[in-house]
C-alpha positions as CSV (number, residue, x, y, z in Angstrom):
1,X,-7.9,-59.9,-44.4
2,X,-8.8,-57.5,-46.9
3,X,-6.0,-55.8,-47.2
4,X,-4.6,-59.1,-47.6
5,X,-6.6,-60.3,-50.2
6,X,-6.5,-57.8,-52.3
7,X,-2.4,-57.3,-52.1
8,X,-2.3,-60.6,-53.7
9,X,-5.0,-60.3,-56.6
10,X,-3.1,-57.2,-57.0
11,X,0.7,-59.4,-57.2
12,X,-1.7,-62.2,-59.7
13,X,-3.0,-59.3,-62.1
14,X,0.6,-57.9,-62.1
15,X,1.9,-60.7,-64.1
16,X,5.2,-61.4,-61.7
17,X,3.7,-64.1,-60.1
18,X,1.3,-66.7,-61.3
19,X,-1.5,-67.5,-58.5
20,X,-3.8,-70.8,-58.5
21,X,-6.1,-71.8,-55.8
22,X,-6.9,-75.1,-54.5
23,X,-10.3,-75.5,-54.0
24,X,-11.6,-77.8,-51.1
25,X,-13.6,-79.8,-53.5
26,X,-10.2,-81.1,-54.9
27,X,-10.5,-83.2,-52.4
28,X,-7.0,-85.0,-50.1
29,X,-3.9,-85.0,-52.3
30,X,-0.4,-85.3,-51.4
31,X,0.7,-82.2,-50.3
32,X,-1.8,-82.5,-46.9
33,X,1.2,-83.6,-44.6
34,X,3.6,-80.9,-45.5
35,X,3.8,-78.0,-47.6
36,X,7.0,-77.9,-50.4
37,X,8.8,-75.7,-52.6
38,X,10.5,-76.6,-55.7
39,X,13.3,-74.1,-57.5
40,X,14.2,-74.7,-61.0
41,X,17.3,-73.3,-62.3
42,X,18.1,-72.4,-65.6
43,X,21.7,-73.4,-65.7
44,X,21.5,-76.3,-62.6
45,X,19.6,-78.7,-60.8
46,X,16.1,-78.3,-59.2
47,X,16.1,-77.7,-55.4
48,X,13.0,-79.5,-53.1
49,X,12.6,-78.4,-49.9
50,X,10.4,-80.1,-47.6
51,X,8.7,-78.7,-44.0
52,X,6.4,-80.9,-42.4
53,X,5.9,-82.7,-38.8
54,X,9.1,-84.2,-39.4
55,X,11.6,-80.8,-39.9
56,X,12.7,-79.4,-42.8
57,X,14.4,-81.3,-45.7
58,X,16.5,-79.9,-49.0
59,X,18.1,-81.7,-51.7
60,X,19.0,-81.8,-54.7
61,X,20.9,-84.5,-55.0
62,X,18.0,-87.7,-54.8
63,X,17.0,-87.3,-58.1
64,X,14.1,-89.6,-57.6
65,X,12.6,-87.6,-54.6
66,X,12.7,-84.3,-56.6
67,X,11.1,-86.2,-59.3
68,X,8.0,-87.4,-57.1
69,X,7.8,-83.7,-56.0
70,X,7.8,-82.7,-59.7
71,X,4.8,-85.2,-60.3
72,X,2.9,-84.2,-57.2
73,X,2.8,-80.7,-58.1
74,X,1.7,-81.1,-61.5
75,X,-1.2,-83.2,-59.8
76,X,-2.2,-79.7,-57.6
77,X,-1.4,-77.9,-60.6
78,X,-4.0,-79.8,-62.4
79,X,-6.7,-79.7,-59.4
80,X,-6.7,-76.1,-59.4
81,X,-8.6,-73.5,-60.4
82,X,-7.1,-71.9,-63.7
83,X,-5.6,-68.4,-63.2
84,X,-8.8,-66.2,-64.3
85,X,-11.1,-68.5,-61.9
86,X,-8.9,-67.6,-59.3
87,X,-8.6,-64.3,-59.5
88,X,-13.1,-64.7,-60.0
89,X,-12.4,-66.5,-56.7
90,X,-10.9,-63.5,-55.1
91,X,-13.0,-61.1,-56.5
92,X,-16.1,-62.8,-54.5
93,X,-14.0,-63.3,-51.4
94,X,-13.3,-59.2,-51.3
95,X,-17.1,-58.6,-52.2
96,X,-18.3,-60.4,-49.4
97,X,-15.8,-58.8,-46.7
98,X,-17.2,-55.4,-48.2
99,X,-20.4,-56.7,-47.6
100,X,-19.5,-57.9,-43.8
């Protein structure tokens, strides 16, 4: 877990990918049932896809749908921890494994 850990502080400090944690203390939200991704495109449409208990879902086309996506991850976007706190957050998770 390490090893893990510190492969992605090391992606988050590399600037190609920005990395906000969750905490628990954000409490439910509406991401709990499935997990999604949404892809933006410069020169097209955003993509949702959806995996949860009920399979897998893309589209593009139901505006509306990718809309409520849009909304519900600025919600966990705004929940999370900011960048710096996150990469504070890893920095205490790899302490204590070195400490285990």
């Amino acid at each position: 877990m390490r090893n893990q850990l510190s492969f992605i502080k090391q992606m988050a400090t590399s600037q190609r990918i920005t990395l906000r944690a969750l905490p628990f203390a954000a409490g439910a939200h509406d991401s709990l049932d499935s997990s999604f991704l949404l892809l933006g495109f410069q020169d097209d449409e955003d993509v949702l896809y959806v995996a949860g208990p009920n399979g897998v879902l893309t589209n593009r086309d139901n505006r509306e749908m990718v809309a409520r996506y849009q909304e519900c991850f600025e919600d966990l976007t705004d929940k999370s921890l900011s960048e710096e706190a996150t990469i504070s957050l890893l920095d205490e998770l790899l302490e204590q494994l070195r400490d285990s």
